[in-house]
VOTOR-570718 format. One record per residue (C-alpha): x, y, z; residue in one letter. Coordinates in steps of 0.2 Angstrom, whole numbers, padded with zeros to 4 digits, always signed. Each point is the difference from the previous one (the first is absolute). Example, Ala and Ser with C-alpha at 12.3 -4.5 7.8 and 13.67 -1.06 7.14 Angstrom:
! residues 2
+0062-0022+0039a;+0006+0017-0003s;
END
This chain:
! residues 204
+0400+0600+0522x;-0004-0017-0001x;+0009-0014+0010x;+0001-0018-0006x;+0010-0013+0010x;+0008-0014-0013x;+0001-0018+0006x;+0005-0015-0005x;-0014-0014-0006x;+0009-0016+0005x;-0012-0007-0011x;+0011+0005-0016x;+0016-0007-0003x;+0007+0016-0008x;-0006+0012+0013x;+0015+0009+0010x;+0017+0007-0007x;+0005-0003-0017x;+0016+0011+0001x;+0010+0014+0007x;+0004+0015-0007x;+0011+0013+0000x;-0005+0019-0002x;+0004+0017+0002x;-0017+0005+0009x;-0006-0014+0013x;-0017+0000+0004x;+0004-0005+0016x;+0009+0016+0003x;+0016-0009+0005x;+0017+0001-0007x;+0013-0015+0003x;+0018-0001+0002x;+0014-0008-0009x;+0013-0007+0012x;+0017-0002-0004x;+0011-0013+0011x;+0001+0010+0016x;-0013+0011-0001x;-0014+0008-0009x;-0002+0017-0011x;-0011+0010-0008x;-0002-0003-0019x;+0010+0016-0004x;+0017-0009+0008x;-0004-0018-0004x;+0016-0013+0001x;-0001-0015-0011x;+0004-0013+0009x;-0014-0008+0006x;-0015+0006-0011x;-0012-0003+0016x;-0016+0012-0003x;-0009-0002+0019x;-0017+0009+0002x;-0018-0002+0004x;-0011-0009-0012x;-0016-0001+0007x;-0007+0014+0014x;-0016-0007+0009x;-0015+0013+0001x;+0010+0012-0011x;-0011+0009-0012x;+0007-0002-0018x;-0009+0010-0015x;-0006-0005-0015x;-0010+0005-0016x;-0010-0009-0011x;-0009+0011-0014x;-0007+0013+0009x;+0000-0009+0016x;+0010+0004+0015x;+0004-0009+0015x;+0013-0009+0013x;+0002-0017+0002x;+0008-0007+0018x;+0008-0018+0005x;-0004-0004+0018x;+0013-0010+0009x;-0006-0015-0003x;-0003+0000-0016x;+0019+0005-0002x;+0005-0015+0013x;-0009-0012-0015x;+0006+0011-0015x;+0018-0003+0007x;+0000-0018+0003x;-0009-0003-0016x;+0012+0009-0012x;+0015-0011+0009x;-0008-0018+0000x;-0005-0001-0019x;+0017+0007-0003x;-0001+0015-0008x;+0016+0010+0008x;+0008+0004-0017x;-0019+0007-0008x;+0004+0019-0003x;-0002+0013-0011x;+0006+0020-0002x;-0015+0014+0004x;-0013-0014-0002x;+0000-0004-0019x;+0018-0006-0005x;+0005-0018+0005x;+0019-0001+0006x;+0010-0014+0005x;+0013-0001+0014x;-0009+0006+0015x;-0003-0011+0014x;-0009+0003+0017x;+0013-0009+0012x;-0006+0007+0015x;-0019+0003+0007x;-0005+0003+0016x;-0014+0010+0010x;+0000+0013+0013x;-0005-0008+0014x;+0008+0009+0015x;+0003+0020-0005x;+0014+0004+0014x;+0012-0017-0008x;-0005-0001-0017x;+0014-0001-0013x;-0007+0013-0010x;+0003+0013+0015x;+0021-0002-0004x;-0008+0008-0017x;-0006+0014+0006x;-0016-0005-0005x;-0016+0003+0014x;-0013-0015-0007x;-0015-0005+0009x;-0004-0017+0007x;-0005-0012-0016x;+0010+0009-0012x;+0006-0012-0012x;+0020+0002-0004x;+0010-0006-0013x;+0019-0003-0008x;+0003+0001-0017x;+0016-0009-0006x;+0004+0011-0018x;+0009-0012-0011x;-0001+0011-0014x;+0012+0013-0007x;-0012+0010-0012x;-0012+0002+0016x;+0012+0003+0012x;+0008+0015-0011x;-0013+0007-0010x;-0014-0001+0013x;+0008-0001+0018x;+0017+0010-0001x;-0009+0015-0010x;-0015+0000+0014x;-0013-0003-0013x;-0007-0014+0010x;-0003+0004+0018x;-0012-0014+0010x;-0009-0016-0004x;-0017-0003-0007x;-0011-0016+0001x;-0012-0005-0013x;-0012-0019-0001x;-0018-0002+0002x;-0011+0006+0015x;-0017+0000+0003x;-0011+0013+0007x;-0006-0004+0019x;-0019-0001+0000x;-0005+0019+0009x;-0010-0005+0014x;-0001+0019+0007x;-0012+0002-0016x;-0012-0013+0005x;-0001+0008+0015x;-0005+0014-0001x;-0012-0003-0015x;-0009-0010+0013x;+0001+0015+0013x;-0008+0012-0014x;-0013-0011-0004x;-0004-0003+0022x;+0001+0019-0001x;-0013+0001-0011x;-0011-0013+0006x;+0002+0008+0018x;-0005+0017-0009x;-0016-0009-0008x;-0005-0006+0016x;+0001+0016+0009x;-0009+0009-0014x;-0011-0013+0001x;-0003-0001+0019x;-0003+0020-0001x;-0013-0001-0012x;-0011-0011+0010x;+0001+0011+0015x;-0006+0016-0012x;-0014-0013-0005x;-0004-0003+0020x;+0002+0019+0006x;-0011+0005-0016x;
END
């Protein structure tokens, strides 16, 4: 199946992360955590105090899959492209933009803590129990928002974050490539054809 790598055209003003959302299935495979005062839990034995959700929100080079129409394929953010998609969605200020499975807008949630996995063996997300690799985007989301916090957290209906924005697709090199092998193959194979002939010609 088809990879595409997304990037960010620093070109365009709106390119990057629009929002954050909240799910039931991330496509990045990774649940979060909610974290009461003194420790975390499971969503199945969430305490209210806090109304901390901590997980990953980006993965670098993790395949994520998508359908258009008939069309099938992953999508992957290397880790540089999180590095910019991280610091671009904290300078223009858009900590409070999120939304519920992608389509409904909600207020009341705030990213108050972002950070990436730079060193695996110390990594805050490791008192998680969470096993990220290096890149990794993580994120805290404050929830100041009663109807979210029990309708969506406490019954378990949402279980990891989800980002959305504008991307672009990195230009495929590999393609060029070996469209130019094939066509070196070809004019290799013309020339040795080519070469054989005129010995035929000699010997006859």
């Amino acid at each position: 199946m088809k990879i595409i790598e997304l990037v960010i055209d620093e070109l365009d003003e709106d390119a990057g992360i629009d929002a954050i959302s909240i799910v039931e299935y991330p496509a990045i495979e990774e649940d979060f955590v909610a974290l009461s005062k003194n420790k975390e839990y499971k969503f199945q034995e969430v305490d209210t105090e806090k109304r901390l959700l901590t997980g990953a929100l980006l993965v670098p080079n993790k395949p994520i899959y998508r359908r258009d129409g008939e069309e099938e394929y992953y999508i992957i953010f290397s880790k540089d492209t999180i590095r910019k998609a991280s610091e671009l969605y904290l300078m223009r200020g858009k900590q409070n933009r999120a939304t519920y499975e992608h389509f409904k807008p909600i207020d009341g949630l705030t990213l108050v803590e972002s950070w990436l996995v730079t060193d695996k063996e110390n990594d805050k997300s490791n008192s998680y129990g969470m096993d990220l690799p290096l890149g990794t985007w993580m994120g805290t989301v404050k929830v100041n928002n009663d109807q979210v916090w029990e309708e969506f957290v406490l019954t378990g209906m949402v279980k990891g974050f989800s980002i959305e924005g504008f991307f672009s697709e990195k230009e495929n090199d590999t393609k060029s490539e070996i469209e130019a092998g094939l066509k070196l193959l070809k004019i290799k194979k013309l020339l040795i054809e080519n070469e054989e002939r005129n010995k035929m010609k000699q010997n006859g």
